[in-house]
N, C-alpha and C positions, 0 to 999 in steps of 0.2 A: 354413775352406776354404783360404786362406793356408796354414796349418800342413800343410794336407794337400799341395797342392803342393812345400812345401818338403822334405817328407820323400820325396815321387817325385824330386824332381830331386836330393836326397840319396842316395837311392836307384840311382838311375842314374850317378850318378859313381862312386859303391863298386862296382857292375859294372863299369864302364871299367875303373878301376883295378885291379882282379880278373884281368879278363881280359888286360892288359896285361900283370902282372906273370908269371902264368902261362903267358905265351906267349911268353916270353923265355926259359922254360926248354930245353934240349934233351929230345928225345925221351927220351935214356937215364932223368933227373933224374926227368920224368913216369911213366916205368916205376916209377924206385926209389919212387915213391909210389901206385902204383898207377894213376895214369892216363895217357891216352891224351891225343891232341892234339881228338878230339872231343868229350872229356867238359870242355870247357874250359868253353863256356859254359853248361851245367848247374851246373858246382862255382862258375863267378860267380855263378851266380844266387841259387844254394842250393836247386835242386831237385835233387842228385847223390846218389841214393841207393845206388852202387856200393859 
């Protein structure tokens, strides 16, 4: 049970950080890869089937 918590709260800081890094991109930079500013936190999550 421990282990399972620890890998959600592991979990959840690799989305912060995800989404952080991604959102410091400019629009343009998001284009040249294909995404958008909405598809941020699906590609942290890893549900970004685009």
């Amino acid at each position: 049970m421990l282990l399972s918590l620890i890998r959600m709260i592991q979990a959840f800081r690799d989305y912060q950080r995800n989404v952080s890094e991604l959102s410091q991109l400019s629009d343009r930079e998001l284009a040249d890869i294909g995404l958008d500013r909405s598809d941020i936190p699906r590609v942290a999550s890893g549900s970004y089937t685009g």
